[in-house]
matplotlib code that plots the C-alpha trace (Angstrom):
import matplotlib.pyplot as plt

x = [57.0, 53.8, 51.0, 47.8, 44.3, 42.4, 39.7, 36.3, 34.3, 30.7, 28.4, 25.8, 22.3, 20.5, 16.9, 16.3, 15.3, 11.4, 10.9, 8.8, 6.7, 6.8, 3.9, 5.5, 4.7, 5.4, 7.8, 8.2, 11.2, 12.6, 13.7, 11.6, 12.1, 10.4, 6.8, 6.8, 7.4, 4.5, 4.5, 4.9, 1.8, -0.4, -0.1, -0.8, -3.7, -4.9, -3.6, -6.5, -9.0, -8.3, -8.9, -12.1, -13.5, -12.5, -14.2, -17.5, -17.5, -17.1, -20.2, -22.2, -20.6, -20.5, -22.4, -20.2, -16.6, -15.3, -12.5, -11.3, -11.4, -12.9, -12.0, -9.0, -6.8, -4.3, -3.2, -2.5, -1.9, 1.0, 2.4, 2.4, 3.5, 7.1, 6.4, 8.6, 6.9, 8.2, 7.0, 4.1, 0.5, -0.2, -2.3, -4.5, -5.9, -7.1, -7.2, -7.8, -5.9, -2.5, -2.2, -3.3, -1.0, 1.8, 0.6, -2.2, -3.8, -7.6, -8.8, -6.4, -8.4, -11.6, -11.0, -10.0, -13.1, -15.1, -13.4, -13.9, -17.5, -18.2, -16.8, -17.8, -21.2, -22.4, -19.9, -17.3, -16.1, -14.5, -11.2, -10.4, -7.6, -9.9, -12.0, -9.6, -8.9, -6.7, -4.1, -4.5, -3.5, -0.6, 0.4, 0.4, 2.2, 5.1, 5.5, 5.5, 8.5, 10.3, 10.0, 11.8, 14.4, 15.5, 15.6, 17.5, 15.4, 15.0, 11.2, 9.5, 6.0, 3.5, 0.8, -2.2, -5.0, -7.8, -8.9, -11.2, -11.6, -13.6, -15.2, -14.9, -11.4, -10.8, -8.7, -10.9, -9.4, -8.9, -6.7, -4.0, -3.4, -0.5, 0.3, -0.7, 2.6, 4.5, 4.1, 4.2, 5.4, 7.9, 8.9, 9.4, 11.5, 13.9, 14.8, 14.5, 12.2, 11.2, 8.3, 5.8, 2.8, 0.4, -2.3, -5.8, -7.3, -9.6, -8.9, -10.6, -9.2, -7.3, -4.9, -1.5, 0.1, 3.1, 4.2, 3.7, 5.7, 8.6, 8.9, 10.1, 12.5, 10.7, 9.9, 6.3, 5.1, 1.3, 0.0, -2.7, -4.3, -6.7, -3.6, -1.8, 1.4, 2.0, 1.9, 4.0, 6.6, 6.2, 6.3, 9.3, 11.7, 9.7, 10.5, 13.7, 14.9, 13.0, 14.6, 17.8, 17.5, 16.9, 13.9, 10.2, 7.9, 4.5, 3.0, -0.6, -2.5, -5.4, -8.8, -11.3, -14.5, -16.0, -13.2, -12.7, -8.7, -9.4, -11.0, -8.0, -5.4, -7.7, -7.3, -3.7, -2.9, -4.9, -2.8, 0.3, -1.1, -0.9, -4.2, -5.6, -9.8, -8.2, -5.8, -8.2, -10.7, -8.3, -7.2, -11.1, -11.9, -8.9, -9.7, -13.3, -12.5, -9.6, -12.6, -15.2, -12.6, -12.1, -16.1]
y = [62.0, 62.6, 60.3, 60.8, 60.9, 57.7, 58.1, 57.6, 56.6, 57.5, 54.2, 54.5, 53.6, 50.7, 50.4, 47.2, 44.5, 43.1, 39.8, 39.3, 36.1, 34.3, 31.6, 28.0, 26.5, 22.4, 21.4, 18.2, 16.2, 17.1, 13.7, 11.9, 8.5, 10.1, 9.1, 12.8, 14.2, 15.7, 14.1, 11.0, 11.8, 12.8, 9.4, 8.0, 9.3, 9.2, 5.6, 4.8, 7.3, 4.8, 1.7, 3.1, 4.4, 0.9, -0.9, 1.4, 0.0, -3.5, -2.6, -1.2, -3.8, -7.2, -6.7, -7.6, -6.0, -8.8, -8.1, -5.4, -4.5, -1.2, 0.3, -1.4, 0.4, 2.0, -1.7, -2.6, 0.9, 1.5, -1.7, -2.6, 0.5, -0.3, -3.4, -3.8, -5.0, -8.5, -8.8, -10.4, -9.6, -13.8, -15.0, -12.3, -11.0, -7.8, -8.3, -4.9, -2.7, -4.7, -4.5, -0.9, 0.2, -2.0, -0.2, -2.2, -0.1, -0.2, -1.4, -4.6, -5.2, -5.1, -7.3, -9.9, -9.2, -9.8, -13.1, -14.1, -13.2, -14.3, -18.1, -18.5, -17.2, -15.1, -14.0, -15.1, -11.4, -13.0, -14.8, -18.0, -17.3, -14.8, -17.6, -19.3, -18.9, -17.3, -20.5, -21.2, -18.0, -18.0, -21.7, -21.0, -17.5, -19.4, -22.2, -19.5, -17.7, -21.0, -21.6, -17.8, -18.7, -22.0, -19.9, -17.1, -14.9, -11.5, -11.2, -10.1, -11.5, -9.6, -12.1, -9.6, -12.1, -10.8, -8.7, -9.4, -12.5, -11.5, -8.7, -8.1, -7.6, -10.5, -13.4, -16.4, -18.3, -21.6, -19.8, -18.7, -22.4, -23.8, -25.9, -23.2, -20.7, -24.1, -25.4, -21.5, -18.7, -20.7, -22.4, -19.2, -17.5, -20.7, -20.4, -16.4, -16.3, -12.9, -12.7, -10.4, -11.2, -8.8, -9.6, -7.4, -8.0, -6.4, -3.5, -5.0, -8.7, -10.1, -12.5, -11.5, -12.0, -9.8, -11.7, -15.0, -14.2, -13.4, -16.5, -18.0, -15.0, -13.5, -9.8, -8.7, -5.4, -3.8, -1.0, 1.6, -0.2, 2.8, 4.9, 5.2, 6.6, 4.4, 1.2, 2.5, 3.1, -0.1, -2.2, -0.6, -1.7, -5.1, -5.1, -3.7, -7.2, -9.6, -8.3, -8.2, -12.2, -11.2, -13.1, -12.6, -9.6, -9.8, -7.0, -6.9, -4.1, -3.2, -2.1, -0.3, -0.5, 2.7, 5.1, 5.9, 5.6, 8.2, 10.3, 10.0, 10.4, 14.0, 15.2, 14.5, 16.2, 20.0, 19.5, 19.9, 22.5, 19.9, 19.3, 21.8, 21.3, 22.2, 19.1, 16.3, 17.8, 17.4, 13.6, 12.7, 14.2, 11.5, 8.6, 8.7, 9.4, 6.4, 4.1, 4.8, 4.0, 0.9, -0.5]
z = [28.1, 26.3, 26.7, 24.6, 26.1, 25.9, 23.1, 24.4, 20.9, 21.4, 21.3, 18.5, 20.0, 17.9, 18.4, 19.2, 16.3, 16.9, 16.0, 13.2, 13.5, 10.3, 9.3, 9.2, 6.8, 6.6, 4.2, 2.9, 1.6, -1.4, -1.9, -4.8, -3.0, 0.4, 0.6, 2.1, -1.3, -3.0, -6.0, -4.5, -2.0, -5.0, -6.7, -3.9, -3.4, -7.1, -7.2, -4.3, -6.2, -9.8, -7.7, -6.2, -9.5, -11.5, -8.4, -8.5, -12.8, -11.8, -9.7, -13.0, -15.8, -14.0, -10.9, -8.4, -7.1, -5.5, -8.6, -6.2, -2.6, -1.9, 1.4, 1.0, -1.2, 1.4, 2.0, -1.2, -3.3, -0.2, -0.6, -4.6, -5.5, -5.0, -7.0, -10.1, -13.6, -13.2, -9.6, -8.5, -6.6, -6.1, -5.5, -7.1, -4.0, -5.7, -9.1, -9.8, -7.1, -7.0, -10.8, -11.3, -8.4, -10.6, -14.0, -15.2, -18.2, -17.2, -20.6, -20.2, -16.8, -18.3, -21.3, -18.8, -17.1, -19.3, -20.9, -17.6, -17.9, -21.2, -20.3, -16.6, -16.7, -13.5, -11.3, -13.7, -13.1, -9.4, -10.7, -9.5, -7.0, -5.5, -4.4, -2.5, 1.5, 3.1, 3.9, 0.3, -1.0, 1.7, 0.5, -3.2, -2.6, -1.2, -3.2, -6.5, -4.0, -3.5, -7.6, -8.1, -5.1, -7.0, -10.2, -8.8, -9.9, -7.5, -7.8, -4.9, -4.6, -2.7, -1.0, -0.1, 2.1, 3.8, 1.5, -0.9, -0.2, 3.2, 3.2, 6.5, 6.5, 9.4, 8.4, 10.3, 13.2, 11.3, 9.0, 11.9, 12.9, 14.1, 10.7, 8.9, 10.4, 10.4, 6.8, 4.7, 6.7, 9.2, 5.7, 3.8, 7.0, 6.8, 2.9, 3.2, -0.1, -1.4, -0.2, 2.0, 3.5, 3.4, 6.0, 6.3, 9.9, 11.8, 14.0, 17.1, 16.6, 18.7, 16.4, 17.2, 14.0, 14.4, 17.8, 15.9, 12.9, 15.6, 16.8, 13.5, 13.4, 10.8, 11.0, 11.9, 11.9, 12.8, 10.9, 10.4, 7.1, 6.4, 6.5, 3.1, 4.1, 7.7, 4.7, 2.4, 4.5, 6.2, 2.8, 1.4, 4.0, 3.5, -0.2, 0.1, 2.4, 0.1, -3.4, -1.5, -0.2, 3.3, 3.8, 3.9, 6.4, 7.6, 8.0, 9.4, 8.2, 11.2, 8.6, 10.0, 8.3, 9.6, 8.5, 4.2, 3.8, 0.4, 3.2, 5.3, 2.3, 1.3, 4.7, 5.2, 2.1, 2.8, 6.1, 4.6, 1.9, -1.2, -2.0, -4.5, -6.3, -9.3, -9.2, -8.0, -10.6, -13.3, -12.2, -11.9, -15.2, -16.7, -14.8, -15.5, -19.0, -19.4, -17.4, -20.0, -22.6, -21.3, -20.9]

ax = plt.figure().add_subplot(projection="3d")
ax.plot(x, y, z, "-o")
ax.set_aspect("equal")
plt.show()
């Protein structure tokens, strides 16, 4: 019986693939929602950059700033920009960055400003609220949270204290009492109001907020306050549980003086390639111009 030869088919040589080294380049999220999305990023940043220029006017047209908190913008531009229009910045902390970060036109700001002006005299510029200390402003942001709870209304109220109303970015010793946690925050944590508390401290103090906040089961959280991003991640989740009825957050934002959080913001962006001169000129060309406008 026959039987055919096995075939021996003649391997074909390949030269051997070289890997080409590509250039990684870091992508971000493609989600609109992600704080890692560029256009989110940009406004951000150009959000702090309005804040700082409006604060630099009050300087020129009123002579004092104390209307807004410069150096502090990465707190309250990463927190109140997931602020709805009904929501509230209350006290008025920062008259000026809360409510631009919320949508503020500048020229409404001003013509406040200069009521004020016109009907208090010097330093009439510094609203009222501003004025008052921090346990005040935590007292009065709760009670205003208590009043939407009873009305069943889901408005979240942002209570920004520290800012500035001191300078300095510490909130004093008196202010962290015992009564103090017992009579507002402990109070709000019981009746989960919408609220968060928003606290500017110093990066070398030693109040610990966060651990003091736990023990009336209330959520606390410490975060980079020059850094932008690290708050607005932080205050979304925050926001997210007080619209939904979950109760209050405090977040304590650790400011240090000596570092620029626009600095910060203009560094992290050319990091990820998506900061361009031709952008940032174009925003400062139309804030500057919408300022003037509106002095």
């Amino acid at each position: 019986m026959p039987t055919s030869a096995p075939s021996h088919k003649k391997k074909i040589s390949r030269p051997a693939k070289t890997a080409v080294k590509k250039k990684v380049v870091p992508q971000e999220s493609s989600n609109a929602a992600s704080p890692m999305n560029t256009e989110r990023l940009r406004r951000l940043y150009s959000t702090m950059l309005k804040c700082r220029l409006v604060a630099e006017s009050c300087d020129r047209v009123f002579g004092t700033n104390v209307a807004a908190a410069k150096g502090h913008e990465a707190v309250e531009v990463g927190a109140c920009i997931h602020l709805r229009e009904e929501d509230l910045v209350s006290p008025t902390s920062s008259l000026i960055n809360g409510n631009i970060t919320k949508g503020a036109s500048v020229s409404h700001l001003f013509t406040v400003l200069k009521a004020s002006s016109h009907t208090a005299g010097e330093n009439a510029a510094s609203l009222s609220s501003l004025e008052l200390s921090s346990r005040a402003q935590i007292e009065a942001s709760t009670i205003v949270a208590l009043s939407h709870k009873l009305s069943l209304k889901s408005i979240v109220d942002m209570a920004i204290v520290g800012s500035a109303a001191d300078k300095s970015g510490n909130t004093s010793p008196s202010d962290a009492t015992h009564d103090f946690w017992e009579n507002s925050v402990q109070f709000a944590g019981a009746r989960k109001l919408g609220i968060v508390y928003l606290i500017c401290t110093s990066i070398d103090s030693d109040h610990d907020l966060r651990g003091r906040a736990l023990e009336f089961q209330i959520p606390g959280i410490v975060v980079d306050g020059n850094d932008v991003v690290a708050v607005y991640r932080v205050a979304e989740e925050s926001v997210r549980r007080a619209r939904e009825g979950h109760g209050p957050t405090l977040i304590d934002c650790k400011v240090d003086p000596s570092r620029d959080p626009l600095s910060f913001m203009e560094d992290y962006l050319k990091k990820r390639d998506m900061w361009s001169h031709k952008w940032h000129a174009r925003v400062m060309q139309e804030l500057k111009k919408e300022i003037e406008k509106a002095i």
